[in-house]
N, C-alpha and C positions, 0 to 999 in steps of 0.2 A: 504493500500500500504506500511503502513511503516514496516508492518511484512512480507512481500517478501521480502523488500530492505535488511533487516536486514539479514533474512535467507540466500538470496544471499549471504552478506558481509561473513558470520560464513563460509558458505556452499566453498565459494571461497578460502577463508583462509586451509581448509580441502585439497583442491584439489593442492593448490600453494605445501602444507609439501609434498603431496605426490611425486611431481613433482623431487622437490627439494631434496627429500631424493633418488629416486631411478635414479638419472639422475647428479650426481656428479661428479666431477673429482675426477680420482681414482690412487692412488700415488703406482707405481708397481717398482719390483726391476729393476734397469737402465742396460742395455746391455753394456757394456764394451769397443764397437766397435761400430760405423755407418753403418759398414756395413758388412756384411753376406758372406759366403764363398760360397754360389752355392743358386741356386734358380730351381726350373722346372720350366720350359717355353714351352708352344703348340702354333701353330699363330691360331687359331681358334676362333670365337667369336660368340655369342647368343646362342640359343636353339637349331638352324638347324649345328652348328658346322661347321659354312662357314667359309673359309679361310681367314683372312686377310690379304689386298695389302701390297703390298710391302714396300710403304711410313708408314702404320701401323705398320710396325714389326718395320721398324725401329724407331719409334717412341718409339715403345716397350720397344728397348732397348737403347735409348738414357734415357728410365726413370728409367731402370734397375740399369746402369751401374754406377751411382752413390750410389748405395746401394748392388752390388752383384759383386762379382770378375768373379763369371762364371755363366754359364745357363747348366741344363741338360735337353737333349731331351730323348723322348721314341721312336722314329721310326727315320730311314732312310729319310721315303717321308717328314714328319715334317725338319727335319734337312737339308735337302734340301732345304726346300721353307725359311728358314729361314738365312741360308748359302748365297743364291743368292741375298735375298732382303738387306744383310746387309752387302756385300763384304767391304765398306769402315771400318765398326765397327771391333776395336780389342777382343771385347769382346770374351774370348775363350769358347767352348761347351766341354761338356759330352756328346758323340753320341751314343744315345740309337738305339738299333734294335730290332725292336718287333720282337718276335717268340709269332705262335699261331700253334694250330692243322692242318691250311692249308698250306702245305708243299710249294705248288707253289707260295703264297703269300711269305711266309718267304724266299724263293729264290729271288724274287723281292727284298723283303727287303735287305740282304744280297748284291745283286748286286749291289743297290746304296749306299751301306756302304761302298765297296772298292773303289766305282769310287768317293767319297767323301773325302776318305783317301788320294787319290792320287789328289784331287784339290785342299782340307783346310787342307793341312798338319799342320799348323802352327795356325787354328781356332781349333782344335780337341784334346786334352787330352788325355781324355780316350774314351773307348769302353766298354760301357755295353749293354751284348750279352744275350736280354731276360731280362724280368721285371716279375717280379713274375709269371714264368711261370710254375711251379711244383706249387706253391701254387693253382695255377686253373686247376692246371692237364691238361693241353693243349698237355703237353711231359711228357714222361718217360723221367730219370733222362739220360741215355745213349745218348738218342735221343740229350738233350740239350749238353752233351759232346763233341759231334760231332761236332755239330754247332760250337760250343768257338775251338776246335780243328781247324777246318776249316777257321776260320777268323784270326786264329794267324800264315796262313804258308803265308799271304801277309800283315802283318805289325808288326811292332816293337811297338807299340802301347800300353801302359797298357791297359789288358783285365780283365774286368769283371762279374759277373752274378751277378743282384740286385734279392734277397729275403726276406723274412720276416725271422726275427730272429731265430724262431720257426723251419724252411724248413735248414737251416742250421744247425740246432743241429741234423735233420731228415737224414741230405743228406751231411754227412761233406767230403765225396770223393768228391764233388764238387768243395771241395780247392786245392785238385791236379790239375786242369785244370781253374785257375784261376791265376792273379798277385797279386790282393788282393781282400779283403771280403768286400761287398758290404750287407750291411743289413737295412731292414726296421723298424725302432720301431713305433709305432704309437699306444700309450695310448687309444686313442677315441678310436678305433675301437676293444680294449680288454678290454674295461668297466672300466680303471681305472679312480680313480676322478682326478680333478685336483691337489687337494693338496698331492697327492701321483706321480702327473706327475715326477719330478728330479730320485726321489730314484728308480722306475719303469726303467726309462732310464738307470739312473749307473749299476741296478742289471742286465738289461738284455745286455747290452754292457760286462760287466765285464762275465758273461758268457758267450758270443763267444767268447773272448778276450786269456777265459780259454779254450775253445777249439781248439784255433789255433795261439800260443802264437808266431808263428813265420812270420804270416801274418798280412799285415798290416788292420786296421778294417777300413770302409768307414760307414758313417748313409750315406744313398743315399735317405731314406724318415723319416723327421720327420717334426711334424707340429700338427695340433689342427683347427677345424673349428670356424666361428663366428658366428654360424647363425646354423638352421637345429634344427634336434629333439635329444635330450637324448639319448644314447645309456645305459642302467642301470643308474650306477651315472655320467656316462661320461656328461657333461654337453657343448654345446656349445654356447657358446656366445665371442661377443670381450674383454669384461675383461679378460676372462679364455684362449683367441686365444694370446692376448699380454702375460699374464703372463709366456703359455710354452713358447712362441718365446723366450721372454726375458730370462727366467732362464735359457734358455738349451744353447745360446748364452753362458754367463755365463760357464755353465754346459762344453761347448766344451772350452773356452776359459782357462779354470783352469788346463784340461786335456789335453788340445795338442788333441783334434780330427778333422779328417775330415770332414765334413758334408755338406748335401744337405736339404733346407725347403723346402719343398713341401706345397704351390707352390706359382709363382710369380703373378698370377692373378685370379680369382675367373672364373670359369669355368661351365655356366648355362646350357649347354648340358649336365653334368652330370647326372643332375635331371633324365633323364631317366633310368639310370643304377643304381644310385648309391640315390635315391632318393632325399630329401631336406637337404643332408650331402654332398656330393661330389663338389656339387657349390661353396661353402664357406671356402675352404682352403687358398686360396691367401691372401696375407698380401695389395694388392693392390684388390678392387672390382671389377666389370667389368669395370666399364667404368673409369677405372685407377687412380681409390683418394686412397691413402695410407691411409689404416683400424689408425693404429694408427703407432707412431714415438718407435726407439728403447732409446728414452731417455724422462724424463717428463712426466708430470703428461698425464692420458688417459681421456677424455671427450666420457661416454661410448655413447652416443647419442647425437649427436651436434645439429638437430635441438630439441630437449625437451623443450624449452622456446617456439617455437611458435606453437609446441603439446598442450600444458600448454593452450597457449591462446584460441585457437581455442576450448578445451575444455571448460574454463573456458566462452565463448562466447555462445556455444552451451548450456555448462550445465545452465546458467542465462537466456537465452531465451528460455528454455523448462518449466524452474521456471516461469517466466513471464507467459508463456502462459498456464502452468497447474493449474494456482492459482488466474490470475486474475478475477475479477467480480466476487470470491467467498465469503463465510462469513469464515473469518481465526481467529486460535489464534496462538499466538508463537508455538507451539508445532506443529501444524498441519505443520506450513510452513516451520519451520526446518528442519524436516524429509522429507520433499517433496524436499527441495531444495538439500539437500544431495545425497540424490538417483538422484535426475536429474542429479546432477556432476558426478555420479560414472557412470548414462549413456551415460554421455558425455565423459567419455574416452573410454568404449566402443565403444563408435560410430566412436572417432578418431581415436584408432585403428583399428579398420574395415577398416577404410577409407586409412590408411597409409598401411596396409597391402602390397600390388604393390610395394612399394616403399622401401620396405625393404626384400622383397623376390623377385626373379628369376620368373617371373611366365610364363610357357608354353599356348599355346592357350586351355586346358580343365581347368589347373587353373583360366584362365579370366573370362571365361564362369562362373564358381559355384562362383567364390567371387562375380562377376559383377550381379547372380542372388540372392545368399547370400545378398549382401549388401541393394537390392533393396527389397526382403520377410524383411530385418532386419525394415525397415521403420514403418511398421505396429506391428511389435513384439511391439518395442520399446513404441510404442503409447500407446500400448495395456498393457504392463508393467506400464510405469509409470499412466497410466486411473486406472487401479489395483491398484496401489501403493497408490494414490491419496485415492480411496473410503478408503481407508484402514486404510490412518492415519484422515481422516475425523471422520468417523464412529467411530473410537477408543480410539482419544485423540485429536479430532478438536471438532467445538461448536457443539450443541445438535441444532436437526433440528428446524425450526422453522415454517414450514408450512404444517407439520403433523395432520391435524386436531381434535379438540377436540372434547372430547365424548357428550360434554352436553348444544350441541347447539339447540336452540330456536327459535322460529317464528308466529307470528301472521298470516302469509299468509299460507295459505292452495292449491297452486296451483295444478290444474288438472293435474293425472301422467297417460300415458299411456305403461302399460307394453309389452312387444314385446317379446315373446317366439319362436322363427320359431324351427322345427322340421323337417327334412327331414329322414325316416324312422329309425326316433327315436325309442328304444324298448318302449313301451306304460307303462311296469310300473313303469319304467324311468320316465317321461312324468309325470306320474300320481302323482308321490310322488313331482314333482316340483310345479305344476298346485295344489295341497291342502294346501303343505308350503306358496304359495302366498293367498290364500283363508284368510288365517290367521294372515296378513296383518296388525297391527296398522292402519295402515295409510288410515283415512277414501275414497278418494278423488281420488280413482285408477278405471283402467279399464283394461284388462286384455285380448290381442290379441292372441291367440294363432295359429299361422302359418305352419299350414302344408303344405308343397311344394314341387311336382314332386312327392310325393307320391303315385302310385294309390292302393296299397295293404290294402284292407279293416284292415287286420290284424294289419297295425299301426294305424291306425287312426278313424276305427268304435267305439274302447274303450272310446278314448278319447273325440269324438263329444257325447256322452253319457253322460263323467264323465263331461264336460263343462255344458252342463244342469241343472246335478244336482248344480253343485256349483253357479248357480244363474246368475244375468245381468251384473255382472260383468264380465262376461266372454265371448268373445266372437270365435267361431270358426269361422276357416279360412280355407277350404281347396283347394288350389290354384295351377295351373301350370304357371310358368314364368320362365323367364334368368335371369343369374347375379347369381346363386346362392344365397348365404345367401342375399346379397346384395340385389339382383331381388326381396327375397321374404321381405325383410325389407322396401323397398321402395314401395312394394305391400300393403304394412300393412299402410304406412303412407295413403292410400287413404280411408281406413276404420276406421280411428283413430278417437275420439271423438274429436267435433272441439273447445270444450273449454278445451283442453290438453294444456298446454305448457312445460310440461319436456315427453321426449321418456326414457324410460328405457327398457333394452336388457339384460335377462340372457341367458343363454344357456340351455336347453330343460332337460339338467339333472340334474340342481342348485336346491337346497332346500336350500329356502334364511330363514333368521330371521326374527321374528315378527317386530323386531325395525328399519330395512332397511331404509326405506324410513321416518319415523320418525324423526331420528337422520339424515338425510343425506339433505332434501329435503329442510330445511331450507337454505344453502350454495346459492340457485338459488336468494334468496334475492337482492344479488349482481350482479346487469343486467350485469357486465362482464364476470360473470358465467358462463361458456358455457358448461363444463364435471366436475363430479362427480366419481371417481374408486372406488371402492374398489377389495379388492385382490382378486385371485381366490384361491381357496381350495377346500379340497377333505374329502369326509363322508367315505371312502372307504381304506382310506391308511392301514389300519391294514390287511384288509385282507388276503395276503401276502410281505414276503419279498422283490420281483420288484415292489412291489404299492408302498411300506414307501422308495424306492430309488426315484422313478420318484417325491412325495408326496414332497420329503425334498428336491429337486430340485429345484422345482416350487418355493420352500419357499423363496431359498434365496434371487431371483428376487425379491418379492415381497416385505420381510423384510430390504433389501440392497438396492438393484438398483431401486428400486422404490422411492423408500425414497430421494437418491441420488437426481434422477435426481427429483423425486416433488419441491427441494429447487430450481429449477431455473426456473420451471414452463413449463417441456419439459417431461412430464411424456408419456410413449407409451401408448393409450387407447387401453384397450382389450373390448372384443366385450360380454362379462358376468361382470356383476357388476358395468354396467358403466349406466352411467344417463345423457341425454343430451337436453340442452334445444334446443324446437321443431322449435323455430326462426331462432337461430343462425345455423343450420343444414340447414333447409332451405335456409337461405343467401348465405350460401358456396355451395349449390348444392345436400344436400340429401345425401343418403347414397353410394357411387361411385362403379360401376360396374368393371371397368378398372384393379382391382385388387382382388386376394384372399384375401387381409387382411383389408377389407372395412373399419373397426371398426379404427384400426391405421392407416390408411390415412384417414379418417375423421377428427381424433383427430389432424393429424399437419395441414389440411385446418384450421380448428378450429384456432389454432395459428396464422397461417398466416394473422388470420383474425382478431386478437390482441386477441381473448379473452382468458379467464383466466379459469385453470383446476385444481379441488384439489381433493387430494388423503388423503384414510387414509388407515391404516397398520390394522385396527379390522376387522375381518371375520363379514360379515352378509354372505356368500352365502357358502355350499358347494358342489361341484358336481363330476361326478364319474370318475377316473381316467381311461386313454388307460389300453384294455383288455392286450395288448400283447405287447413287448418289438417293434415288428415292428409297431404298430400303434403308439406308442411314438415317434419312428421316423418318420413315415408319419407325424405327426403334427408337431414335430420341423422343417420339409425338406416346409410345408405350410409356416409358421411362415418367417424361413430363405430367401424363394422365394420370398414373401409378399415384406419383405424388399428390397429387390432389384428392386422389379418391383417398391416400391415408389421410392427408389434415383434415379429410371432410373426418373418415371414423375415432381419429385420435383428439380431435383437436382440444376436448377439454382434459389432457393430461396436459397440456401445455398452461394451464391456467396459473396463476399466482397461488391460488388455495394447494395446488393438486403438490403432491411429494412423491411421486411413485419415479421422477425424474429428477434430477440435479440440475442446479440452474444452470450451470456451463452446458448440461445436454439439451436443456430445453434452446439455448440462446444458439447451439451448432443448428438443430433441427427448423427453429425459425428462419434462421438466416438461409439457410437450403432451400427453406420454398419462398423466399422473397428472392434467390435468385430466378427460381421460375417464372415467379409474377411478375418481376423485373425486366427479365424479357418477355414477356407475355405484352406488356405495355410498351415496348417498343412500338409493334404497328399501330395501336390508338392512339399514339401520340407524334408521330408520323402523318397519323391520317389527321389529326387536329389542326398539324401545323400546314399540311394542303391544303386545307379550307380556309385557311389564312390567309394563304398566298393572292387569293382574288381581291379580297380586302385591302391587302398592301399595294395590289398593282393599279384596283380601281378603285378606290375610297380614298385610302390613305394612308401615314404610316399612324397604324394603332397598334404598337407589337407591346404586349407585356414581358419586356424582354427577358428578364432574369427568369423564371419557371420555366417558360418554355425554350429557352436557350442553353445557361449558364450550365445547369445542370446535367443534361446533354452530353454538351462539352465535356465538363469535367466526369462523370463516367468514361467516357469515352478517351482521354487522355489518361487516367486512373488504370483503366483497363491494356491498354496498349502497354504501359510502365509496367502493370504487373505478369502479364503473359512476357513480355520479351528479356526482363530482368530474371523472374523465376524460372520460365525456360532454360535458359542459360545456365543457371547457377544448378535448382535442382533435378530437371530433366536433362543436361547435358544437350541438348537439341542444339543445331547449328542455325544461322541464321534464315537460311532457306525452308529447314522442317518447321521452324519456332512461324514462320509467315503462313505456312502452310497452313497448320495447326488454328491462326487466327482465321484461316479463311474456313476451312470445315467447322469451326465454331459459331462463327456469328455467322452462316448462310444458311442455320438452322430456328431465326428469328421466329418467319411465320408461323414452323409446324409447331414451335414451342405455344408461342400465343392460340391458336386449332387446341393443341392439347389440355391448354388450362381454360378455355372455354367450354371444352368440350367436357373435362373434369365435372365442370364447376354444373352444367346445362345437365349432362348425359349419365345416367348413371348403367352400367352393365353392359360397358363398350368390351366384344369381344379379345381376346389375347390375339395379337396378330406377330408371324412368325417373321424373324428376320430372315429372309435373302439369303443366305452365302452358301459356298461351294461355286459359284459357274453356271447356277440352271435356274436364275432369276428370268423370270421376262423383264422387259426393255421397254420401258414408260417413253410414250409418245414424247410427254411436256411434261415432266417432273416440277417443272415451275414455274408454270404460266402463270399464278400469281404474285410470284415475287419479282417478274420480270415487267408487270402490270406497274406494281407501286414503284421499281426502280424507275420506270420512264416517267412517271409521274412526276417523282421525285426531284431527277436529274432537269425535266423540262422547268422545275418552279425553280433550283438552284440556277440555271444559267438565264432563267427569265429576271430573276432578282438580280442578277449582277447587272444585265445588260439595262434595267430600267433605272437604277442607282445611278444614274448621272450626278447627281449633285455629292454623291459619296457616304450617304448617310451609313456611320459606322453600325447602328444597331442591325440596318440592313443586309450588311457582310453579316455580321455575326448570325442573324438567321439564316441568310443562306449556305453559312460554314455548317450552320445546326442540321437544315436542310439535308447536304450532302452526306455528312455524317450519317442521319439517316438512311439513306439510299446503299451507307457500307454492306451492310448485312444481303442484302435484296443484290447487290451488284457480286457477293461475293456467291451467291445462289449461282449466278450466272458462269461464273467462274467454277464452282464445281462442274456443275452440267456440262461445261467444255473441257475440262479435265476429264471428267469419263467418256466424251465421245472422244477426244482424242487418245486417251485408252484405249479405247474400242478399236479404232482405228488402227493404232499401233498392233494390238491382235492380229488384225487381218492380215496386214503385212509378214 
């Protein structure tokens, strides 16, 4: 315990700099004035762009009115509703009138511009007629003439057209039918950075300034967002939102200009138009807290102390619970404890996400499902991260069994072969390797079941013959599958046996097998025996040495892992089980495909004790065909869900029949399942995004559905290519291989855990091998479905990212990542027809 406390302490101390360095008060140049010469104001509030009462506007601008001399409106109906709710307020407007392409709306408009003229004579300034309305091409320049023409024969009014800078250097007959020049600058939205914001403004003021040296100049929009994505180097955040405010204050204050910020409140209907930029211009948020002061220092995030903690909370209790009841050294627990801290900011920003973005109801939806897939990512990360620094630079296992164990007792073994239309010389090469036996003291069941085809099983009631009494045939019909014919076999079993041993039909074990192994039963807690599964076969082609060095690293890794806490998964070849404790728990259980691993956790349940070693005694022949590989991991995958469906309350807090280190190995096992199992819904969540981001706009909730992702994904590559290496010995070609028969088994995993979860008394379906598989048309028309999908939204998102928005890489990095799995499907499929191929030749 004292090397978690410790780790915490370092791990805490890491996470406080971070806090602390990136969450400072930040000392910017001071405004000169408290308060600002114009502000835009809409009464509009939330996402639906509903009006607010009356009492709210005024509220508005009782908040305004100490930091702004005026407000500018953009329409008529706006300045209306805003006009009446605030009759007692001096505060004077800018009366905007929209102009669009709908001539009879703009008449409307116009109509309540004059009769507004003539009721707030004395609320009303100016007239600006059209807001960037040549910039959108809504009118021809003429068209707009007309208009300002038209509104200046009933009032004395200053008249003006607000446009972007650029539209006026385009359209400068515009300043004949104007009082003065009203123009837009707005940095963010021409990519400039910030530290080039001031000189950007002077150069482009100074030239309209130069082109109409007798009109007076108005900025009617400037400003900078807090919050939103990158526009190139445009950058938005509140430090860089205070810094223009401030300087250009400043900036207007040295010059004598007029000016309007846009704008006075943060506007979350935007998001639909204008994506996750247009919300975030107000120097007040939505729900009216002033972003930061035009004097003193800025505190760029004011809750970060209790981000800090919650992280700091989270990151020590993920430490706590990935490390405890383990065997630790300093080093193992450091690096555990770090990485938990840097997931626990993660996690809190996921979490705070809402709270610092505008979110619409499809955003709620993906973060609310984002953060909920993020639950098992994480688990599943730092489980990775754990075996990683364990196996790498934490203590050497200590319950790996040693090669040169001894025994005085010779207890009766009885071997269990079932075969269900096994190829026979398959069979036959197994049944001779056992012939050859050390181990005096065996007897040798060999189960043929639901067989009736002479062709599998005439050879082999022959070859059992000749190999003498220790062998005896079985050829039998029952249920249960494997299960059925294993429980079949106990009633034929010699009655002075007391260990069961179970290969699979096409294992060619070692003479030393049961030698080296059989003593371990000495210890009446004894109950299971493993050893690893391997394959005689892996050379044959390039998809065998992928599936071959897959298999490995379970066996070399995770096996190993979990043997130290005594929560190993028993597989149903190589495994050896004393005949008592089998019986006590109930025999081999029908209720499941994966009989062999729900024995082994009854086993447990039933206190007794399982050891595992990492040396081959058995090899056997690997799936013919990329699809029967996945037919037996989609068995495997299913297995496990049908047991947490029948075990799941031994897993409880109350329950004691398990040790918490067994229960947290056994957890963690099937959140790897559901971990990939969630791969393709989360895949498929982030393609239905992709329409959103190319036609709406960028609405990404980036951190859940991205970050996490990622870092699985980097977590995982670290940990396949370092523990390959170290404890599989794999070189760098088998160690890639190995990743690609892994993760091209996405879909059938997610199929299996649906199918668990849906299906209950999905038949046993037999693997494939020997040579006399059939040959699947499209073993994976579906994962070649989602890869195109996938690869088309990754290269569609880069190519529409013109402006460079970084969140947008990062989802399309997230994107492609996805699409690994499903491209690496592909990748197998052409590995066995090129197999195949090579055959023929």
């Amino acid at each position: 315990m004292r090397y978690i406390i410790f780790s915490i302490i370092i791990a805490v101390l890491f996470q406080i700099f971070f806090w602390i360095s990136h969450n400072t008060l930040v000392s910017l140049i001071e405004s000169p004035s408290k308060k600002v010469e114009s502000l835009s104001y809409t009464p509009y509030y939330g996402y639906e762009k509903k009006v607010l009462s009356p009492k709210q506007i005024e509220n508005d601008l009782n908040i305004l009115a100490p930091i702004t001399k005026k407000i500018r409106t953009y329409s008529s109906i706006d300045a209306e509703i805003i006009l009446e709710a605030t009759a007692q307020t001096i505060i004077p407007i800018d009366l905007g009138i929209w102009l669009s392409g709908d001539f009879k709306q703009n008449d409307i408009e116009i109509q309540k511009a004059l009769k507004l003229l003539k009721k707030y004579p004395d609320r009303i300034e100016n007239i600006i007629v059209g807001n960037e309305v040549l910039l959108r091409k809504d009118l021809n320049k003429n068209e707009l003439f007309a208009y300002i023409d038209y509104i200046r024969e009933f009032t004395d009014k200053p008249i003006t057209s607000a446009e972007t800078w650029d539209i006026w250097e385009k359209t400068q007959d515009l300043s004949n039918h104007v009082d003065f020049i009203t123009i837009h600058i707005l940095p963010y939205w021409e990519e400039v950075p910030i530290k080039k914001f001031t000189s950007f403004v002077m150069d482009r003021y100074n030239k309209i300034q130069n082109l109409f040296p007798n009109k007076k100049i108005y900025i009617g929009e400037i400003g900078w967002p807090s919050n939103g994505y990158n526009n190139v180097n445009a950058v938005p955040n509140l430090k860089n939102q205070a810094t223009a405010i401030r300087e250009f204050i400043n900036l207007a204050k040295n010059n004598a200009w007029s000016y309007n910020i846009i704008e006075a409140f943060d506007q979350p209907w935007k998001g639909y138009a204008e994506g996750n930029i247009g919300q975030y211009w107000g120097i007040f948020d939505a729900d009216r807290n002033l972003k930061f002061k035009l004097v003193g220092d800025i505190e760029l995030n004011q809750f970060w102390f209790y981000q800090m903690i919650a992280a700091i909370i989270i990151g020590s209790l993920l430490t706590i619970l990935g490390l405890r009841n383990k065997k630790l050294n300093m080093y193992h627990a450091l690096a555990y404890a770090i990485v938990a801290q840097g997931m626990a900011v993660g996690i809190v920003m996921a979490f705070m996400y809402p709270f610092i973005n505008y979110m619409n109801f499809g955003m709620w939806g993906m973060w609310g499902i984002g953060t909920f897939l993020m639950i098992p990512l994480v688990i599943m990360t730092l489980t990775k991260a754990n075996e990683l620094f364990k196996s790498s630079i934490g203590t050497a296992p200590t319950r790996l069994l040693p090669l040169n164990l001894t025994s005085d007792n010779i207890p009766f073994v009885s071997i269990h072969v079932p075969a269900y239309k096994e190829q026979p010389h398959a069979l036959a090469e197994t049944l001779k390797a056992l012939s050859k036996l050390q181990y005096p003291n065996y007897e040798v069941l060999v189960i043929i079941n639901n067989t009736p085809e002479e062709f599998y099983w005439k050879p082999i009631e022959k070859l059992c013959k000749e190999l003498g009494d220790k062998f005896i045939f079985m050829n039998i019909t029952c249920t249960g599958f494997k299960a059925g014919a294993l429980n079949k076999a106990l009633e034929q079993t010699n009655k002075e046996a007391e260990i069961i041993a179970v290969i699979d039909a096409d294992y060619v074990v070692e003479p030393a097998w049961l030698v080296d192994l059989v003593p371990l039963f000495d210890d009446p807690k004894v109950a299971i025996v493993q050893a690893p599964q391997d394959h005689r076969d892996g050379d044959e082609s390039i998809i065998k040495t992928a599936m071959n060095e897959e298999y490995a690293g379970f066996f070399d890794i995770g096996m190993i892992d979990r043997n130290e806490e005594n929560a190993i998964v028993v597989h149903g070849t190589m495994v050896m089980v004393r005949l008592s404790a089998m019986l006590e728990v109930g025999g081999w259980g029908t209720d499941t495909i994966v009989e062999d691993s729900e024995l082994g956790l009854r086993l447990f349940e039933a206190g007794y004790i399982a050891h595992y070693t990492n040396k081959r005694y058995g090899y056997g022949l690997l799936p013919d065909t990329f699809e029967a590989f996945k037919t037996q991991r989609h068995r495997w995958a299913y297995g496990a869900i049908q047991i947490l469906k029948k075990h799941w309350r031994e897993f409880k807090p109350s329950s004691n029949k398990l040790t918490s280190s067994q229960k947290k190995k056994f957890i963690t096992g099937w959140i790897f399942w559901l971990s990939d199992a969630m791969g393709p819904i989360m895949a498929v969540m982030n393609l239905i995004w992709v329409p959103v981001i190319v036609f709406v706009g960028v609405t990404i909730p980036t951190i859940p559905l991205t970050v996490p992702i990622i870092t699985a994904f980097l977590v995982n590559v670290l940990h396949t290519f370092i523990l390959y290496r170290m404890k599989v010995k794999a070189s760098f070609k088998e160690t890639f291989l190995s990743s690609i028969a892994s993760m091209s088994l996405q879909l059938i995993i997610f199929k299996a855990v649906w199918d668990g979860f849906v299906k209950d008394g999905l038949p046993f379906t037999r693997t494939q091998k020997g040579g006399k598989s059939k040959k699947s048309k499209n073993p994976i028309k579906y994962e070649t479905i989602l890869c195109l999908l996938l690869l088309i939204s990754f290269f569609t998102l880069i190519f529409i990212n013109k402006t460079k928005i970084i969140e947008i890489y990062v989802f399309a990095i997230t994107i492609f990542i996805q699409s690994i799995p499903y491209i690496s499907a592909i990748i197998m499929r052409y590995l066995e027809l090129y197999s195949i191929k090579n055959q023929k030749i």
